[in-house]
Each structure stands twice: as C-alpha cells, then as structure tokens.
C-alpha positions in Angstrom: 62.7 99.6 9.6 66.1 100.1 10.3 65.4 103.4 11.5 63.0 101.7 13.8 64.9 99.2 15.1 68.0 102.0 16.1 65.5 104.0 17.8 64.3 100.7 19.9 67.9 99.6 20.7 68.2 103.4 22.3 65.3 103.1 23.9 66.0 100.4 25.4 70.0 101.1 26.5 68.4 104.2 27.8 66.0 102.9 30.3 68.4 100.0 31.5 71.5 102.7 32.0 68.5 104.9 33.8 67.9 101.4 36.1 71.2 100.8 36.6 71.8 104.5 37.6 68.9 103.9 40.0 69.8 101.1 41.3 73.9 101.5 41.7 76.0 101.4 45.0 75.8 104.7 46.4 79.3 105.9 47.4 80.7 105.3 51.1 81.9 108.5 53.1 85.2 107.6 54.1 87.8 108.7 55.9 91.7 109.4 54.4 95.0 110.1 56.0 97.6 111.2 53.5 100.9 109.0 54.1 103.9 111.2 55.4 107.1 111.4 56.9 107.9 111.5 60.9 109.1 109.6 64.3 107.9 106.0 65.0 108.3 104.3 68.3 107.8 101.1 69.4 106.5 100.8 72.9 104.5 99.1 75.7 102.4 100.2 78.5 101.3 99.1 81.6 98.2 96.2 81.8 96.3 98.4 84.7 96.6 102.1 85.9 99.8 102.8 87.7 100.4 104.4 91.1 102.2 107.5 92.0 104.4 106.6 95.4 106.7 108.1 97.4 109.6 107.2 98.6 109.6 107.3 102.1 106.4 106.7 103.5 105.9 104.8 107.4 102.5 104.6 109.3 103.7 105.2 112.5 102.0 103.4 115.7 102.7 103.3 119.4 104.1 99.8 121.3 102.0 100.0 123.8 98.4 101.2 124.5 97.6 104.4 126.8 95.4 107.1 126.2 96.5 110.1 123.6 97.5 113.0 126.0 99.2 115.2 123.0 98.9 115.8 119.6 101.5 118.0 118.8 100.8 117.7 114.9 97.8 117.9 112.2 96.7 116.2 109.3 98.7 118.3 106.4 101.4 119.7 108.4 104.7 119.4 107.3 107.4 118.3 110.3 110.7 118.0 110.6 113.1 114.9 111.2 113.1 114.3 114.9 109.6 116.0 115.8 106.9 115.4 118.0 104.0 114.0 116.7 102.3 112.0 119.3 102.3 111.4 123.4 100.1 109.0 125.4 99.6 110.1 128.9 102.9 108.5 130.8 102.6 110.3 134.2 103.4 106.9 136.1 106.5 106.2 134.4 107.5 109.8 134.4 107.3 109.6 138.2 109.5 106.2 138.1 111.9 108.4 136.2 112.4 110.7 138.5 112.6 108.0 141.4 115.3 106.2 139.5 117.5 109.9 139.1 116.9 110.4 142.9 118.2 107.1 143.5 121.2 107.9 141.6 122.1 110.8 143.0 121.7 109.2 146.5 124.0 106.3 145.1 126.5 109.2 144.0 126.4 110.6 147.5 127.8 107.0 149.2 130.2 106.9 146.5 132.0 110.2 147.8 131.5 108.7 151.8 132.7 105.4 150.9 135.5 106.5 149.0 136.3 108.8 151.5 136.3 106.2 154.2 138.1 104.3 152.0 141.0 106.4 151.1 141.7 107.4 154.9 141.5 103.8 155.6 144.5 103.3 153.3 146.4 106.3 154.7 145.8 104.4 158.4 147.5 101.1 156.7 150.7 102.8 155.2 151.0 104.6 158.7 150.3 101.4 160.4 153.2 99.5 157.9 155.5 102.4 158.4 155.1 102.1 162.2 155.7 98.2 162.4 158.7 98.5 160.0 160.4 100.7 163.2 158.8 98.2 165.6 156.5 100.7 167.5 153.0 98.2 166.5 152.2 94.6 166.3 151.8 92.8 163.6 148.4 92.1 163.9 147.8 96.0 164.4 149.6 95.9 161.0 147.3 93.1 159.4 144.2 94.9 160.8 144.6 98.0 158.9 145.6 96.5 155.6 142.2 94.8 155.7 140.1 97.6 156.7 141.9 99.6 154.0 141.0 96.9 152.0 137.3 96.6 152.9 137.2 100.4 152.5 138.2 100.6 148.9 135.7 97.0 148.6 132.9 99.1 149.5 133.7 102.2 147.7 133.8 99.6 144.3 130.3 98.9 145.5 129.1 102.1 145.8 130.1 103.0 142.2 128.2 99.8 141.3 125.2 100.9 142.9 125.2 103.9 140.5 125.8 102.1 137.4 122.3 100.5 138.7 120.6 103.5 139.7 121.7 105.0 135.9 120.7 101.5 134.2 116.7 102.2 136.0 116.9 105.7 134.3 117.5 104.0 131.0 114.6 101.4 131.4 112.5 104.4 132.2 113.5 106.3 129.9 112.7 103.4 127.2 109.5 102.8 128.6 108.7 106.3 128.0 109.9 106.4 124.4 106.8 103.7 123.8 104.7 106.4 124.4 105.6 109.2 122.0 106.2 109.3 118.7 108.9 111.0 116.6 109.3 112.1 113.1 111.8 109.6 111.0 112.3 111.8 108.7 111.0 115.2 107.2 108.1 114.9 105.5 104.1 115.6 105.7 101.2 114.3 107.8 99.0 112.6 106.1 96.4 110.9 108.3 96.1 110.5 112.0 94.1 108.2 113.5 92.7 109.5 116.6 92.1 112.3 118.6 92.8 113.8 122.1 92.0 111.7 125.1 91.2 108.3 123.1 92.5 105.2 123.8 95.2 104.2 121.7 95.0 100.4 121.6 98.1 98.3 120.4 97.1 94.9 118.4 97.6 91.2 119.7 100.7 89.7 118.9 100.4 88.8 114.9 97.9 91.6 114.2 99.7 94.4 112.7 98.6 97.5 114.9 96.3 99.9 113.1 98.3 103.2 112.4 98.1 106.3 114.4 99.8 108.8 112.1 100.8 108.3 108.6 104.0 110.3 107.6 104.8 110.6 104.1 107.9 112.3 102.5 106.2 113.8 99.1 109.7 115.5 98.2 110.8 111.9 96.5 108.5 110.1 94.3 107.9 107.6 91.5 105.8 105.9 90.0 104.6 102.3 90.0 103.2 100.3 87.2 102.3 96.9 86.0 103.0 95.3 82.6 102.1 92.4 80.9 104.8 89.5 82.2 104.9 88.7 78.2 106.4 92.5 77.6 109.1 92.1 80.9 112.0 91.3 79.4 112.0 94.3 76.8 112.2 96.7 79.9 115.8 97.5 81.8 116.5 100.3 84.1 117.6 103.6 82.4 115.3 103.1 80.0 113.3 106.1 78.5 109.5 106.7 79.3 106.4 109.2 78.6 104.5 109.3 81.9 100.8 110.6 81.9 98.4 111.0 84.7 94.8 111.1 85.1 94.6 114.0 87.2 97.2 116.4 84.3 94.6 114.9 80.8 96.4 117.2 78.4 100.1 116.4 79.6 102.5 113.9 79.0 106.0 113.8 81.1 109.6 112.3 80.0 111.2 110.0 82.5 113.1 106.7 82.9 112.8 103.4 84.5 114.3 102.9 87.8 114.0 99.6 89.1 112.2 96.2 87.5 110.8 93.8 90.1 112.7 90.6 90.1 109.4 88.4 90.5 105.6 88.1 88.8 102.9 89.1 90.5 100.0 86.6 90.4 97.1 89.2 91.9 95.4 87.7 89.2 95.4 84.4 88.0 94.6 85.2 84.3 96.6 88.4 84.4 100.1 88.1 85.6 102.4 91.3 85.6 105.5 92.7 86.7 105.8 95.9 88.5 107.9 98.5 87.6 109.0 101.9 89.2 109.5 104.9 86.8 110.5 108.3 87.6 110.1 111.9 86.4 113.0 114.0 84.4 113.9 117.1 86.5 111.9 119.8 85.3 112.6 123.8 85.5 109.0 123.7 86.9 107.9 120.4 87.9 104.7 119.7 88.6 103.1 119.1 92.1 101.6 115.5 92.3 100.2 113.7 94.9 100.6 110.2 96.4 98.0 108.1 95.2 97.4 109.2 92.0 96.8 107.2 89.2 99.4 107.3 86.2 99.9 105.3 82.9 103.5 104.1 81.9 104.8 104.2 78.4 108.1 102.4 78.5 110.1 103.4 74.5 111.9 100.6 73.1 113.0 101.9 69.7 112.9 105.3 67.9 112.9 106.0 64.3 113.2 109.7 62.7 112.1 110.6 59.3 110.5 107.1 57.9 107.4 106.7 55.6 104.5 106.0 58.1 100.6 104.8 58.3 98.1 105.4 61.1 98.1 101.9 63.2 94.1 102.5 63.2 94.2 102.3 58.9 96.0 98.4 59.4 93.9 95.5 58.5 94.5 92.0 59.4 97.6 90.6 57.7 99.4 93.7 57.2 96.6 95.4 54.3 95.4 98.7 53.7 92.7 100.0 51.9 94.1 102.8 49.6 92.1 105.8 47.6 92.3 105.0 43.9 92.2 108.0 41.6 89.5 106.0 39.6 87.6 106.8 42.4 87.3 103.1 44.2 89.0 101.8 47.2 92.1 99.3 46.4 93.4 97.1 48.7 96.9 96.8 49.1 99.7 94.7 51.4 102.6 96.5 52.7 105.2 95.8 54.8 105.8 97.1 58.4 108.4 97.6 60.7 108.4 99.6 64.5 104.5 100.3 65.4 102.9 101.8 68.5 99.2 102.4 69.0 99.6 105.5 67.0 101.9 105.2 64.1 103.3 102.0 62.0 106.2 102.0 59.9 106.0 101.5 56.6 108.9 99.6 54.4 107.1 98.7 51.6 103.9 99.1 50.0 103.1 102.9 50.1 104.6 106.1 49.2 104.3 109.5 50.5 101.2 111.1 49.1 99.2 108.2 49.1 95.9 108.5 51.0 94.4 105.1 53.1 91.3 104.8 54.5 90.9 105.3 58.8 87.3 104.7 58.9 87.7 101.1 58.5 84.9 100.3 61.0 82.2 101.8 58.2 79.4 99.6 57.2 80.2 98.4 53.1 84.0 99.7 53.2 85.7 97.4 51.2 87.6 96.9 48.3 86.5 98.2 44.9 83.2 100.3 46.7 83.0 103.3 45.4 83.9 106.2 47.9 83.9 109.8 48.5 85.7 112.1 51.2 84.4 112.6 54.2 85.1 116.5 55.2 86.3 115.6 58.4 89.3 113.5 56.4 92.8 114.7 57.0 94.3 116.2 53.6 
C-alpha cells in the first residue's frame, strides 16, 4: 500500500509539474545594453527646424516705375560691389541731363565775359580816381566809374551764381537717373530677379512695400537661425558651444557656437513661444558649401562630463528606474540616481555598476519586473 500510494503521489507531481510546464510564462525577447564608461552632455535643441541665413542679404527694387531696358545680370551670377544689375529705360531724363551740362557750360561762358567786363571796368575806375586826384576829370566822371566797376564785378558774382545753378540741375538729373538703375551693395550672388527685358517695372503705393526686382544675397557669411523653447532661454549665452546638423548633410554633424540671443519672445504661436537664436559654424580646413534656406537643427551643450558610469536615456523609466538582467534569469527592477542627461545618454551616480546589462526594449508587450527573459540577438553585449 505504501508502495502504492508513493507511486500515486509521483504520478500525480508529475502531471501537475508537466501542466505547469505547459502552462508557464514563456520568456520575453528583450533587449540589453551593458552599462559603460564615456562623455555625458547635457543639452537642448531647438522647438522647430532652424534656418540657414546669410548675413547680408537685400532685395533690391527701383523708386520709381519705368520699363526694364537692361539687365546686365542673371539669376546665379556672382557680382561685385558697385555693379550693374538693373536699368529702366531713362532716355528723357538722360536728355534733361545733357540740357542741364549745356546750360552750364553756357553759364561758364558769361562768367569769363562778365568778369572780363568787370575787371576792365575796375581798371577804368582807378584810372578815372588817379585822373581826378591830378584834377584832369570831374567828380562825377569819378563817381561814374567806381559804380560801373562796381556793377561789373555785381554781375560777374551773378554769372558764377548762375553756374552753381546750372551744376545744381545736373545733380537733380543725375539723382533722378539713379532711381532707375540699380547697383550692387556689396559682393555677393544673384539670387532671383523678378522680371525680364521690356516689362514694366511697377513701384507700390505709398505703405505697400514694393515687390523686389533682384534679390542679392552674400553667401560668403552665414549662420544659422533657430528657435527654442522660451523655458530653455536662459541656459543659452553667446560663446556657447553647439553641434549643428542639417537636413540636406543626414550623416554629419558640425561644431559651432552661439552668436547672438534675441532679446525678446516670439509669440508666432500662441501655445508655443520661443526665442531665436543665431549659431555659427567653426572654421573648417574644408568647409562645407551650404545654401541659404536650408533647414538645420541646433544643439546648444550646457555641461560636459568625461569618463562617468552611464545608461541609455531610452532604458529610464518613470521615477528614475531601470529594469536590470538578473543572473537568475528574471528582470529586476532597480532605482538609481541620475545626474547630466541628453536624449542619448544619462548619467549614472548611483544604482548601477559597469558590467551591469538593463533592458532598452522597454516598449515590449509583458516586460516587467520578475518576467522571465531571454536575449534578443540584436542586444548590444
């Protein structure tokens, strides 16, 4: 009987560790980073894609309207300071111009007769004075030349009048024909023109900016421009150190620094209020070619630290926890305590060692503490 009974009582653990067996969690594929040494920063980034600028950029536009006569430029040329780039058909005033010069060298020719008259008039009054002194002429013969000398020289004053005129109409002509060319400001390249050849080139109503007829932009300076989160403006300063990425360069990441903070918030947005900020590129041996317009991101580094014990941001729970890799096969959670972190990397103070593997895949259906696990071969060793 007793026999019996033993036999029954193994029977029966047998077929209820073969249910359990049957019925037990099955492990979770997860995913471990082993905890290691290295560089943590702490940094922010912009709120919405950043703009690459440039420095010197004007969209240039005639005064006054007229119809485009020359265009001494196109689109992707690069000019020099002080260049053509644009003339609207200004025969008429060219025509006053040249009136205005004729006039002024005919006012330069009565100068030299007036003067003339004017200078022998005063010879005839100190001959006339000298005379009168040894009693040979009148008075009044006296009197008479002194004033004619002195209307003389009167009307030679005049004359030299009349060409400060005649010069003063070249000027206004020569500044109503500056409102119908444009020059370069400064060197730089041609971006866009609006317009072509023998259109009309029509100048805005007072208080409606005038559309541009040739954008001129100097690409040899640029920076970029980003917004951030008005929360994060008073961690940044000028001179501080940045990583600069752009959409157009995916693999590539350049140093720079910040160059200027904008001294007000931006309300574009009433729910999303940020502060620009203007970043610029390190000199590089072989710096890359960018173009205005393109978009950049802007990672502004507030603190660096070499050589601490750190833990993939992405492994972090909710109150500072991590789920670590127990050896008996189960996952343990654990608190720790944290220090610099960026979207990458936190730094651990307390809590974990080096060597100790935590679990990444933390968005895995059943991971939790004390389930069972096993390595997923994609895991980092």
């Amino acid at each position: 009987m007793i026999r019996r009974l033993l036999l029954a009582l193994i029977v029966v653990f047998l077929v209820g560790a073969g249910v359990w067996w049957a019925k037990r969690p099955a492990p979770i594929a997860v995913m471990l980073t082993t905890i290691d040494q290295g560089q943590v920063e702490a940094s922010i980034a912009n709120t919405r894609a950043g703009t690459v600028e440039a420095c010197l950029r004007t969209k240039l536009s005639a005064t006054m309207g007229g119809r485009i006569e020359v265009l001494a430029v196109k689109e992707g040329d690069r000019v020099q300071k002080g260049q053509l780039l644009m003339k609207l058909w200004n025969d008429d005033q060219q025509a006053q111009s040249a009136l205005a010069l004729a006039q002024v060298q005919t006012a330069r020719q009565r100068v030299n007769e007036a003067c003339t008259l004017a200078s022998q008039a005063e010879r005839e009054a100190e001959r006339q004075k000298s005379l009168f002194k040894q009693g040979f002429v009148s008075s009044s013969r006296d009197e008479q030349a002194r004033t004619e000398a002195q209307a003389r020289r009167a009307g030679c004053d005049a004359a030299k009048a009349d060409v400060t005129q005649s010069q003063a109409r070249v000027n206004v002509t020569r500044v109503e024909q500056n409102r119908t060319v444009l020059y370069a400001p400064f060197a730089g390249t041609v971006a866009k023109i609006v317009g072509e050849v023998g259109e009309y080139s029509t100048p805005s109503p007072p208080g409606v900016p005038t559309p541009p007829a040739i954008d001129l932009i100097d690409d040899s300076c640029l920076y970029v421009r980003a917004p951030m989160d008005e929360v994060d403006a008073p961690k940044i300063s000028a001179g501080q150190a940045v990583r600069i990425s752009f959409d157009a360069l995916p693999t590539q990441t350049f140093p720079g620094k910040v160059k200027r903070v904008a001294p007000y918030v931006s309300a574009v947005e009433k729910q999303a209020r940020t502060v620009d900020i203007e970043a610029t590129l390190d000199e590089q041996q072989n710096p890359v070619r960018l173009l205005v317009g393109y978009s950049a991101d802007v990672e502004v580094i507030l603190a660096v630290r070499d050589k601490v014990v750190r833990v993939p941001t992405s492994a972090l729970q909710e109150g500072a926890r991590v789920l670590v890799a127990g050896p008996d096969g189960r996952l343990q959670e654990r608190s720790i305590k944290t220090g610099l972190a960026n979207w990458e990397f936190t730094e651990v103070l307390e809590g974990l060692a080096v060597g100790d593997r935590v679990v990444t895949s933390l968005e895995r259906e059943g991971v939790k503490a004390g389930a069972t696990y096993v390595v997923d071969d994609t895991s980092k060793k």
